[in-house]
Structures are given as C-alpha cells and as structure tokens.
MIKEMI-674626 format. One record per atom (N, C-alpha, C): residue in three letters; z, x, y. Coordinates in pm, whole numbers, padded with zeros to 5 digits, always signed. Atoms other than C-alpha are relative to their C-alpha. Example, Ala and Ser with C-alpha at 12.3 -4.5 7.8 and 13.67 -1.06 7.14 Angstrom:
BEGIN
ALA+00000+00089-00119/ALA+00780+01230-00450/ALA+00000+00090+00120/SER-00006-00082-00119/SER+00714+01367-00106/SER+00073-00077+00109/
//
This chain:
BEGIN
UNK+00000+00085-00118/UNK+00000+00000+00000/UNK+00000+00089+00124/UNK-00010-00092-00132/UNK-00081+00136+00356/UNK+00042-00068+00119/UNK-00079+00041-00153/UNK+00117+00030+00667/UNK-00056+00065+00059/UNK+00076-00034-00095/UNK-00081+00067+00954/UNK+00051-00110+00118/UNK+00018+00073-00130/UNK-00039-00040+01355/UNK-00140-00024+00048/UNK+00107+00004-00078/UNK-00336-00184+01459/UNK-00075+00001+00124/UNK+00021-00008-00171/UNK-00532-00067+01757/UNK-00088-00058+00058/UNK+00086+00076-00079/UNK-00659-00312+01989/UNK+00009+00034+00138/UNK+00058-00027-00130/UNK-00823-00256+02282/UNK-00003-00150+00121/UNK+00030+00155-00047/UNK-00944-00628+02431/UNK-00095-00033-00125/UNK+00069+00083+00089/UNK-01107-00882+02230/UNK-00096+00046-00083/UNK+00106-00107+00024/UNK-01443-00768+02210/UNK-00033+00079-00103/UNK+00008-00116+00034/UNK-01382-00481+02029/UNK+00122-00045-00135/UNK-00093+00033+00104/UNK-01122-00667+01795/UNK-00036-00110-00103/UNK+00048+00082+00084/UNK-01351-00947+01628/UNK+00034+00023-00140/UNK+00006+00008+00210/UNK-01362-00792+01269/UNK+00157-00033-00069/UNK-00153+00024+00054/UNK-00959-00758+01293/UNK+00022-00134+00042/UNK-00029+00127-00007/UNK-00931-01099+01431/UNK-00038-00105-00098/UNK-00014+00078+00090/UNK-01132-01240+01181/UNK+00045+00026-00135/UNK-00079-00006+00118/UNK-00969-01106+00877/UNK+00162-00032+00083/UNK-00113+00084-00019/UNK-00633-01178+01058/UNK+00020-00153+00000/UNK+00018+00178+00031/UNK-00718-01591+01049/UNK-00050-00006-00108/UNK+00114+00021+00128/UNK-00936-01552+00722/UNK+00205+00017-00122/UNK-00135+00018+00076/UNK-00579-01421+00591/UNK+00111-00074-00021/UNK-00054+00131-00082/UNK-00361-01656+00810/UNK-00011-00110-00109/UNK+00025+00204+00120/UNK-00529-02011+00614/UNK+00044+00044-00130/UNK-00049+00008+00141/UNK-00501-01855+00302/UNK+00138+00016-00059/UNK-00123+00037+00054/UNK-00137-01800+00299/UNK+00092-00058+00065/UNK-00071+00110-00085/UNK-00006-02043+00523/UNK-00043-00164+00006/UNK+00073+00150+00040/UNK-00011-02422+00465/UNK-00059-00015+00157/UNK+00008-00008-00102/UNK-00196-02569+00671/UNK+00081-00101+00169/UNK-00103+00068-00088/UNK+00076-02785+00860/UNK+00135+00077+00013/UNK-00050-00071-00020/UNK+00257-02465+00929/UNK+00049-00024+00163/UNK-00136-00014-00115/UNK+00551-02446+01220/UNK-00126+00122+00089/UNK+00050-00116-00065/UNK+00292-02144+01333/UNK-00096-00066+00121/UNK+00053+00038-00080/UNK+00047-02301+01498/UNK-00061-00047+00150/UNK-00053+00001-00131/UNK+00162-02395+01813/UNK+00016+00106+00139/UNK-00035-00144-00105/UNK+00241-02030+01946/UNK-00154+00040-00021/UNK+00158-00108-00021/UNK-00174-01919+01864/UNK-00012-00041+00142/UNK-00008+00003-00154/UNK-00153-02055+02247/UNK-00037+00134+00048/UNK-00020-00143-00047/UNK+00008-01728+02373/UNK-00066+00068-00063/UNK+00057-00099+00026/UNK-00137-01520+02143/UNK-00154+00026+00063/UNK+00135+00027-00019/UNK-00524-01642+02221/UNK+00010+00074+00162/UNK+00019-00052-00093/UNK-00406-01580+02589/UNK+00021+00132+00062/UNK-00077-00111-00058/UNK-00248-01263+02593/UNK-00162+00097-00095/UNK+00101-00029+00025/UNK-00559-01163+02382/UNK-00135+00038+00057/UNK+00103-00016-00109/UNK-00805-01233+02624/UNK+00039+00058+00197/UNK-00063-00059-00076/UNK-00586-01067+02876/UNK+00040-00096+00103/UNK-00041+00068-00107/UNK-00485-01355+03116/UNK+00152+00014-00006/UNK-00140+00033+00023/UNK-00123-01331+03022/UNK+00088+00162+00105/UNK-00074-00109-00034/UNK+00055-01068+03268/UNK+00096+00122-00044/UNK-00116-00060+00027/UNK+00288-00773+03142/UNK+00028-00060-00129/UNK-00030+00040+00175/UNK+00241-00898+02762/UNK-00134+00064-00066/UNK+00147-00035+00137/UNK+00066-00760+02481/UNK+00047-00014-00172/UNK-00048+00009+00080/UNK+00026-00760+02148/UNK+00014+00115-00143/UNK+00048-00117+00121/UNK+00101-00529+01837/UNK-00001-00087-00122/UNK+00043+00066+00097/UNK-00067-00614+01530/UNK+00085+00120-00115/UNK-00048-00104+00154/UNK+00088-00425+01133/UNK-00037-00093-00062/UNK+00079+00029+00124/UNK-00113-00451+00892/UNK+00062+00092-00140/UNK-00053-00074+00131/UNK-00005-00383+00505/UNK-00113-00029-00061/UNK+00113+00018+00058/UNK-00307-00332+00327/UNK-00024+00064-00151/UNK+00019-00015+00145/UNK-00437-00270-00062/UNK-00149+00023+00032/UNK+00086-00015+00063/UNK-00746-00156-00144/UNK-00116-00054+00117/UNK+00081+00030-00157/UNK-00881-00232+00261/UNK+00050-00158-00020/UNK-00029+00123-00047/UNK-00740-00578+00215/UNK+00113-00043+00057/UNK-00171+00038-00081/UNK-00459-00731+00415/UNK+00038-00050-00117/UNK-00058+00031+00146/UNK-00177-00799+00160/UNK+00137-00057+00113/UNK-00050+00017-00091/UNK+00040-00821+00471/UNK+00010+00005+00141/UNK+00062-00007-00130/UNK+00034-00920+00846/UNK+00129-00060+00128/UNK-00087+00052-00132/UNK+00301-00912+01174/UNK-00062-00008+00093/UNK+00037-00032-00178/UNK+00192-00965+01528/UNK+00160-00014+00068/UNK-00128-00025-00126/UNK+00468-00920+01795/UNK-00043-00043+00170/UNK+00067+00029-00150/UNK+00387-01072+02134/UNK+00175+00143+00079/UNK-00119-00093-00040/UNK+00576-00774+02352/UNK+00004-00042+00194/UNK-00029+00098-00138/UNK+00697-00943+02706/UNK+00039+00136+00091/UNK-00037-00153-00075/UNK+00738-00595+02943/UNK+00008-00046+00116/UNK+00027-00016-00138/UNK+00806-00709+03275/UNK+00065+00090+00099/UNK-00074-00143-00131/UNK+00880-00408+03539/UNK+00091-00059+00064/UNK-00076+00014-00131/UNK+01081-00607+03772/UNK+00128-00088-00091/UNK-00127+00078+00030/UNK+01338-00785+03517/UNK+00053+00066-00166/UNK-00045-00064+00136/UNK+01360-00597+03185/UNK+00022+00153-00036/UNK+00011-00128-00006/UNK+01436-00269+03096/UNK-00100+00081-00143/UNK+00066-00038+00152/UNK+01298-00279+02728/UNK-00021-00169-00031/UNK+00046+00159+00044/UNK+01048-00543+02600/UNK+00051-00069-00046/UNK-00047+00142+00094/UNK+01118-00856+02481/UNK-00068-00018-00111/UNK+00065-00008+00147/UNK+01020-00897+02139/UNK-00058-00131-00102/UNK+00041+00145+00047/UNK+00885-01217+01999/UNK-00093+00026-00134/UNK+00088+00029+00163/UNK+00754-01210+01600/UNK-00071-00148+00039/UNK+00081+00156-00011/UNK+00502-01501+01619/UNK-00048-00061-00104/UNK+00041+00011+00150/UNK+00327-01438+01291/UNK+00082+00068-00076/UNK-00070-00078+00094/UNK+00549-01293+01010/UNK-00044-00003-00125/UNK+00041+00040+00165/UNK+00404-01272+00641/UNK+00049+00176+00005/UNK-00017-00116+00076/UNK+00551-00970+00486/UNK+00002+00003-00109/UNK-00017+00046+00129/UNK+00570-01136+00200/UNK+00089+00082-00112/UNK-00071-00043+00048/UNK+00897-00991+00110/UNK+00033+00178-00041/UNK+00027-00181+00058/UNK+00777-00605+00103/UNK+00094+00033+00122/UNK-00105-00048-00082/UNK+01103-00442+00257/UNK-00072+00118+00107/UNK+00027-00070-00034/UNK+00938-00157+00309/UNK-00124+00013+00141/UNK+00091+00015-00127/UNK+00693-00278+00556/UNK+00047-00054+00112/UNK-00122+00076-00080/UNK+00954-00483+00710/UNK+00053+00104+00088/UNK-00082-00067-00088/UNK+01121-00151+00785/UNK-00090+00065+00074/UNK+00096-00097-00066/UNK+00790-00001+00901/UNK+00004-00110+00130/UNK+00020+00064-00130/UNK+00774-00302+01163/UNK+00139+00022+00081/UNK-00048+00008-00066/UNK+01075-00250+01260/UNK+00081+00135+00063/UNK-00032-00144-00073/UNK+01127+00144+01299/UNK-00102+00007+00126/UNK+00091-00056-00141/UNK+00847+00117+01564/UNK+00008-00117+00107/UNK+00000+00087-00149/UNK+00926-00180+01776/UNK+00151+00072+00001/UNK-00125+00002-00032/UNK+01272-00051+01737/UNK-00008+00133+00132/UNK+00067-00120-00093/UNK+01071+00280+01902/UNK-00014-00067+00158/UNK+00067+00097-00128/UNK+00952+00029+02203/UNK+00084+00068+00126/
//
C-alpha cells in the first residue's frame, strides 16, 4: 500500500484525480450518505472562490488504485488563527491505522 499527499494545483490540472476521487466516492459510499452536503465547500474551495482555504487530498493506493481516500478542507485565516482549522469532510480509511496515522502525522505538521 502507498500513502501519498496529493498535489493539486487548481482544477484544471486535477481532472484525472478528481475523477477517480468520485468514481471511488459512489462506489464505497451509499448513496444517501451524511457526505453529500459538504461537496458544496469542497467544489468551491476547488475552483478557488473560497478565501484562505484549501484542500489536502491522501490517497492510499494498491496497485495505482485508490484503496483509500481523506480530503481535509484547511481554513488558514491570517487575521484570526494561528494554525489551520482542520475539517475532515471525506474520510474512508477504511480502517487502515496506518494511513490514519499518515493523515495525521502531516496535518498534525500544519
């Protein structure tokens, strides 16, 4: 298994990871999932309208396939925080500790 941060730039340039991140998404999430609601923010902070937010993607992958997938919306604002705000939006780790701790030795980095 390979734990990887994924690097996004803007949109554009993130299609192939966006669509294996939703291609993965339906398949292991019903689809009257609690998730839904927040692709809002993500869509906007994506296409960059969202101020002083971004997002980090970890990917756990097999054999080039996602096997596992976090996003983190990260809330940074200069004038009221000193260290981001941290918001999990998507979580599938699907129980692999070890990737768990990989997401969280590097936001813990933030």
């Amino acid at each position: 298994m390979k734990y990887q941060t994924e690097h996004i730039s803007d949109i554009a340039s993130s299609q192939q990871l966006l669509s294996e991140l939703f291609s993965y998404i339906g398949e292991n999430f019903d689809q009257t999932a609690q998730l839904r609601s927040n692709w809002q923010h993500f869509f906007q902070v994506w296409a960059g309208q969202t101020p002083y937010t971004q997002i980090k993607v970890f990917t756990a992958r097999e054999d080039n396939q996602i096997k596992g997938c976090v996003m983190v919306l990260l809330l940074d604002n200069p004038l009221f925080v000193t260290k981001p705000y941290i918001h999990r939006f998507i979580d599938l780790t699907n129980h692999d500790n070890a990737f768990d701790d990989y997401v969280e030795t590097i936001l813990a980095s933030l």
